[in-house]
N, C-alpha and C positions, 0 to 999 in steps of 0.2 A: 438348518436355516442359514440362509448368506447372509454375511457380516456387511453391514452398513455400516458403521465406525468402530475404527479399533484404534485404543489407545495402548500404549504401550512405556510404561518406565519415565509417567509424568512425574514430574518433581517440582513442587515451589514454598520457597523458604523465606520469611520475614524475620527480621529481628526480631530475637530470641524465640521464632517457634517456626518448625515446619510444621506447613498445612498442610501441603500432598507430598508423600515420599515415596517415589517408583511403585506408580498408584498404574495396573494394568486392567482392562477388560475388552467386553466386546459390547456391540448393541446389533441386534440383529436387525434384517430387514424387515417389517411388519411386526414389529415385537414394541410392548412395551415394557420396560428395563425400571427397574425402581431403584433408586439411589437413597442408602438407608446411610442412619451412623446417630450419634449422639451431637450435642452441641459444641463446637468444636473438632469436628472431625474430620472438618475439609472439604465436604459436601459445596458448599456453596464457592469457595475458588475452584474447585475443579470444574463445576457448571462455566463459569466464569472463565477460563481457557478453553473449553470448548467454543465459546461462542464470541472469542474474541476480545474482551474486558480486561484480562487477565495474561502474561506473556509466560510462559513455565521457565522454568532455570533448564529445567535438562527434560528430553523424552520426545518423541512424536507422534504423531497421529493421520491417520490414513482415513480417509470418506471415500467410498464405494473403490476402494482398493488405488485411489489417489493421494499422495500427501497433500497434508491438509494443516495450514499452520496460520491460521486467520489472525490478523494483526490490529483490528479492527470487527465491532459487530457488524458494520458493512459487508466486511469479504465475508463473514460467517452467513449474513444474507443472502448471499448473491450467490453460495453452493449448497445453498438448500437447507440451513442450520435455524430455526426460529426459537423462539424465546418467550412465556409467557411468565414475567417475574410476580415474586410472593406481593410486591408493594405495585400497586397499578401507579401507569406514568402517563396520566390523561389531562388534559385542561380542561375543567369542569365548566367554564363560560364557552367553551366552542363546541360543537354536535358532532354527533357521534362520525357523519363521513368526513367532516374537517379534522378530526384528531383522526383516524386511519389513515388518513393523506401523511399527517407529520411522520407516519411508521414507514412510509413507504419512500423508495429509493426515487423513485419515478413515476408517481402519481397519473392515474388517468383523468380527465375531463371530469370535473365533477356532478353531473349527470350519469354519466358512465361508471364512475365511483362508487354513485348510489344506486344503481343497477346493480351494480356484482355485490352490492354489500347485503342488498337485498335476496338477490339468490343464492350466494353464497351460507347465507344464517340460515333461510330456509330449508334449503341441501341437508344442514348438519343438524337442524332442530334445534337451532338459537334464534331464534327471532329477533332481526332489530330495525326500529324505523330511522334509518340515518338522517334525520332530519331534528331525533331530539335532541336537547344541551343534556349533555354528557351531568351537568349536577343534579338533573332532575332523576337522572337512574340508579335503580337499585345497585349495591353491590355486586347482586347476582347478573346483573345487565352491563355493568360497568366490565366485568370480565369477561364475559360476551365480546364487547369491544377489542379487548385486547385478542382473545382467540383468533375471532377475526380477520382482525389485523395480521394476523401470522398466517392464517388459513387463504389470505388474499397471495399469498406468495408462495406457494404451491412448495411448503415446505416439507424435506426427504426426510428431516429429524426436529420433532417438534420436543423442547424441553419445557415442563410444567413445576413450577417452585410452588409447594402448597398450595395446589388450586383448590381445595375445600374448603379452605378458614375460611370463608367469608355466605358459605353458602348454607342453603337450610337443605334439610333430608331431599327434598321433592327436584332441587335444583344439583344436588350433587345426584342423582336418577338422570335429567339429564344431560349433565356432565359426562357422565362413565358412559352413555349409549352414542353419544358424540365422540367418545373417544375410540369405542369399539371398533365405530364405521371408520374411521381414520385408520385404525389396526387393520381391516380387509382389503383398502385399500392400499395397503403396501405401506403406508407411513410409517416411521419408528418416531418410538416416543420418550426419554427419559422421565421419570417421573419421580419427585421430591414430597415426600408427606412421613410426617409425624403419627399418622392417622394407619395402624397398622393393619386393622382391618381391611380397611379400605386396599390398601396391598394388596392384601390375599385372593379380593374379590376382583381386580383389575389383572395386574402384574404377571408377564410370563414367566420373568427370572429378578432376581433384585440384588447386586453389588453393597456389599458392605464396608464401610470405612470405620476406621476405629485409629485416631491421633493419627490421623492421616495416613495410615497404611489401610490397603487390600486385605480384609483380615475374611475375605472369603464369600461365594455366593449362594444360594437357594431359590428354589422354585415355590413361589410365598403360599401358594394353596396345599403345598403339603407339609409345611410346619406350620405354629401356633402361632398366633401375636406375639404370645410370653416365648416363646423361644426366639422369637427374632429379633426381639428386645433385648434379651440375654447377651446374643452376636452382639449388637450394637455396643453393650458395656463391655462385655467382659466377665459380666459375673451376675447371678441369680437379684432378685430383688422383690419387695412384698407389695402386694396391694395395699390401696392405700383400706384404713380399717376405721372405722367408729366406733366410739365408746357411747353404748345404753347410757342413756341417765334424762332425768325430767326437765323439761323446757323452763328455765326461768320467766322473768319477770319483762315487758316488753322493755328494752332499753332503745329502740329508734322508730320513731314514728312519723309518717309524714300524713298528710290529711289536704289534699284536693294540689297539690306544687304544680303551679305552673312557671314557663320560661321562656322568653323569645328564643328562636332561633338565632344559635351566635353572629349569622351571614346569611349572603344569599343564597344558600347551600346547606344551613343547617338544618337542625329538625327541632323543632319546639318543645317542649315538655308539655304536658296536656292532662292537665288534674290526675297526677301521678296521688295514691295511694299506697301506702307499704306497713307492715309492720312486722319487726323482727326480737325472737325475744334473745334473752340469753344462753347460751348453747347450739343454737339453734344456726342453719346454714339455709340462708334461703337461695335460690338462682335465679338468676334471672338471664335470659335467652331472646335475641332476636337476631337479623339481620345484619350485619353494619351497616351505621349511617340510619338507625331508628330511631335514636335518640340516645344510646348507652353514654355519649363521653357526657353531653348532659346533664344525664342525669347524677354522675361521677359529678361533676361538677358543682349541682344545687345541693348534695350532701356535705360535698367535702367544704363549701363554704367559700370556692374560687369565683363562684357565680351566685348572689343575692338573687333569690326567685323574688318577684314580684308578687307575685299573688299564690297562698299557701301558707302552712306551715309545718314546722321540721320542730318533734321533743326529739329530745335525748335526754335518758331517763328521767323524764318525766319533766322536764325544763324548754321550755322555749327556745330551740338556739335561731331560729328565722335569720335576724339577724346578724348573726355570728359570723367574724370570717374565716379564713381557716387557720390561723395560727389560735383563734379563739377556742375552734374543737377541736384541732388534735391535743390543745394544752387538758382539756379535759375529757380526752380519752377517743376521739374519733379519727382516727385515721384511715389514711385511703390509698390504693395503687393507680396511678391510670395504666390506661392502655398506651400512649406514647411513650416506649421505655427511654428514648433517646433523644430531648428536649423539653420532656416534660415531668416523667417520672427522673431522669436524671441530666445534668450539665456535659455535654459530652465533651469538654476541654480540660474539665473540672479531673481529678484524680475520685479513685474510688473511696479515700478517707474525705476528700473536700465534700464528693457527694454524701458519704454518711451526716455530717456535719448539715448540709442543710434541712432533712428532714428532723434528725435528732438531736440539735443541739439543745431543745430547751427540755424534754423528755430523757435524754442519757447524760443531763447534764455537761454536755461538752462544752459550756463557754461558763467563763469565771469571770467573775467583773469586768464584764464586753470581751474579753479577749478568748481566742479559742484553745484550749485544753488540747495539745494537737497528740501526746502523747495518749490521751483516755480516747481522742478521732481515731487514730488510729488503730486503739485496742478495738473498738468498737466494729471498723470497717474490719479486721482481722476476725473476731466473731462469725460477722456474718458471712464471708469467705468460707470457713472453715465449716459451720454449720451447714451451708447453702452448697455445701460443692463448687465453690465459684471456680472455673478454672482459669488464673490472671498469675502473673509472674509477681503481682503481690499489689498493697493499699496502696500504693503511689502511680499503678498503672493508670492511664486515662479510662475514663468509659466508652469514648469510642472506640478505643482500643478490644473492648474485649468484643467473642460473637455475641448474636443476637439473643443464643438463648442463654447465655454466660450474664450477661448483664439482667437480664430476667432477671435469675436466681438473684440475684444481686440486690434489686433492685425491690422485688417481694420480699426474701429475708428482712433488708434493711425494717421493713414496717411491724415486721408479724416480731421480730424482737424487742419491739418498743412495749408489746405484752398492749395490744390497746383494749376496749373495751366494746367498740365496736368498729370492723374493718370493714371497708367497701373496695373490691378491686375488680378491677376491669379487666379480662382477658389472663388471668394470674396465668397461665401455662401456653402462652401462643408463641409458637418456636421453641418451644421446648421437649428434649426426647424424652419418649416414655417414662426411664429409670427415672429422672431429673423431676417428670410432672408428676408423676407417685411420690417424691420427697415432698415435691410443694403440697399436693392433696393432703398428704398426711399431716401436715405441718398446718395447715389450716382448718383438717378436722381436730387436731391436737388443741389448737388456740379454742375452737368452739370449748373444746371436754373444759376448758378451764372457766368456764362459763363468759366467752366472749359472743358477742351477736356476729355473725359473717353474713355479708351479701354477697355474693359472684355475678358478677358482668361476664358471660362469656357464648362465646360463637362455638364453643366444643360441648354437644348436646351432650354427649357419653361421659364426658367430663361433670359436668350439673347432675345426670342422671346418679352417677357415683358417689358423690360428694353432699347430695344439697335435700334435706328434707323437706322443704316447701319448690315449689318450682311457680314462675309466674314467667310472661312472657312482654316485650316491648313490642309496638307495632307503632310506626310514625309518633310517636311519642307518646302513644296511652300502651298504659301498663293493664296487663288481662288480672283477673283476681286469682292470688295465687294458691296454688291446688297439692293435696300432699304428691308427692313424687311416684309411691308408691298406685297410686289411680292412672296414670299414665305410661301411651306408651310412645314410641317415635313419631306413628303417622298422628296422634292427637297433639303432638309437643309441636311437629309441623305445621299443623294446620294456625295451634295457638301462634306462632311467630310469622302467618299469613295474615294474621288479622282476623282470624274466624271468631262468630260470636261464639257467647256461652251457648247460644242453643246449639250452634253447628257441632261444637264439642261434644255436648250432650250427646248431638245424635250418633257421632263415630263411636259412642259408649253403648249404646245402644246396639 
């Protein structure tokens, strides 16, 4: 196969850590390349000097046998290099051909814009009407856009940063058949996912990084998940495992929660039902942007529902706010690890200090305890795998899925009574999401109640003995784990009734 990018003896070094060290491969022409590694591993600055963002300290790079040393995402533009990032960068009040114009160098007439946007999605089996406001679409539509948008510029190397998180079964089906036809068409494709299956069933070759070196490649459909995992760390690792034992006693209950919509863009809460008891791990699944943060929200007590009400064990908390339930035992994760689940200026012991100080005791007659802050954020470091040059490093500082651990640990050792977390493993590698799995069916065995918010089906499937799904803000009734299987789990996160479910049972 001809080599459409070759990199060769990349290098780039921040204070106190290299990210890439004489980091070498190739990407072929018509190939799609998977770039694997753990958190931390350099994956994402090397994408990142590929395409511009990022300037390397030493090394170069060659496209279709040209050097190639883009100083800007513009030049990486304009020789063929496109970009589809894990966080979309849309304006949600402007429609879908006005935000593809801002991606574009040199926009066409907008008529003509909506022409090619039009055939273009149909060409590849994305359908989009460029005419809708970007807030009214799905996740699975919003990245459409973005595709798009790269596919509008007739790009030689298209790079994908976890394009699945966001997607349900039926929409990653046509993800991967969009991607194929790209592959016959001669396109090369980088491809970034946590998701290792997914690898095996796409992926012609896949590049490994490990603490920023080349630690070697494979062809994913003839090893294992578990063994590409393995590459990734360095060393073997367990599934995550549950402990048999009997369901206690219901400890959170909610009965009919409704909730405006935070904006003009949110999703409303819409007579949520739930109940979860002790030990017990329920999941909950849908789409992004159906109402998950939400609902994270009318538990955790950030947001007073209006209409509804919320026990906890067996009390009223309605309205509580949330220093009122996590002081008696309900604690939560969100999914924003970086603004909301933690202060990103803040230090990793300042961040312990906000959620724990009145649970680990960290403040003494108003003043903060900084030596017990510290032991504290030190804990959860050390249990959590956090990889950080130590408690005084900032949280923007660390990767994305470094602050994870971080940022999960910090709750799941406050031992609560009932946890609610949204996305607990999203950017995080396999080894790293098996600690957290286990570490939250561990909290369950101690008879804690768990709920999971999350976008990773096989994740809930693993983990969660009740499974229920969200759709525009109504919650489906939730069904043992064991009665379902993916295309049922899909259809529930489409919005299908109980009958439709029924019949795929049938």
């Amino acid at each position: 196969m001809a080599t459409l990018l070759s990199i060769r003896g990349l290098t780039k070094a921040y204070p106190g850590v290299v990210a890439n060290d004489d980091v070498s491969f190739d990407i072929g022409k018509g190939e799609i390349h998977a770039l694997l590694g753990e958190n931390g591993a350099g994956k994402s600055t090397l994408v990142k000097m590929i395409f511009g963002l990022v300037k390397p300290d030493a090394g170069e790079m060659a496209l279709d046998g040209a050097a190639y040393a883009p100083a800007k995402p513009s030049d990486a533009r304009r020789s063929g290099v496109a970009m589809v990032f894990q966080h979309f960068s849309l304006f949600e009040a402007l429609d879908v051909a006005e935000n593809v114009a801002l991606g574009m160098e040199n926009p066409p007439r907008p008529r003509d814009l909506a022409r090619q946007i039009r055939e273009v999605s149909e060409t590849y089996g994305l359908p989009l009407d460029p005419t809708r406001t970007v807030g009214t679409l799905s996740a699975g539509e919003r990245q459409r856009v973005e595709i798009i948008r790269c596919l509008l510029q007739n790009p030689r190397l298209l790079i994908m940063d976890e394009p699945t998180s966001v997607l349900t079964p039926q929409e990653v089906d046509i993800l991967f058949q969009t991607l194929n036809k790209l592959r016959a068409e001669g396109t090369s494709i980088l491809y970034i996912s946590h998701k290792l299956e997914e690898i095996r069933a796409l992926c012609d070759e896949a590049t490994i990084l490990r603490l920023g070196k080349n630690v070697g490649t494979c062809t994913p459909r003839e090893v294992t998940a578990r063994q590409m995992a393995e590459l990734m760390v360095g060393s073997s690792f367990n599934a995550p495992e549950a402990r048999a034992g009997e369901k206690g006693e219901v400890l959170l209950r909610t009965d009919k929660l409704s909730l405006p919509a935070p904006g003009a863009f949110g999703t409303p809460l819409r007579e949520v039902s739930l109940e979860v008891r002790a030990g017990e791990v329920l999941g909950i699944a849908g789409v992004a942007g159906n109402g998950q943060d939400e609902l994270l929200m009318a538990l955790s007590g950030e947001r007073l529902a209006p209409a509804g009400t919320i026990f906890f064990k067996g009390q009223d908390v309605s309205r509580l706010g949330p220093i009122g339930r996590r002081d008696a035992g309900l604690l939560s994760g969100p999914e924003e690890r970086l603004g909301h689940a933690a202060a990103p200026n803040m230090s990793l012991t300042e961040n312990a200090v906000l959620t724990g100080a009145r649970r680990e005791g960290l403040v003494q007659g108003g003043f903060i305890d900084w030596g017990k802050s510290k032991a504290f954020a030190e804990k959860v470091i050390e249990r959590f795998d956090v990889r950080t040059p130590g408690p005084g490093t900032a949280a923007r500082a660390l990767s994305g899925g470094n602050l994870q651990k971080f940022v999960v640990g910090r709750e799941i050792l406050q031992s609560p009574d009932v946890f609610v977390v949204n996305q607990p493993t999203w950017g995080v590698d396999a080894a790293a999401a098996a600690a957290i799995r286990q570490a939250l069916l561990d909290l369950a065995a101690k008879g804690a109640a768990i709920i999971v918010i999350s976008q990773d089906l096989d994740e809930l499937m693993e983990i969660s003995d009740r499974f229920a799904a969200l759709n525009e803000g109504r919650l489906s009734p939730a069904r043992a784990v064991a009665e379902l299987d993916i295309e049922k789990i899909g259809l529930m996160m489409g919005g299908a009734h109980d009958m439709e479910v029924a019949h795929v049972d049938g």
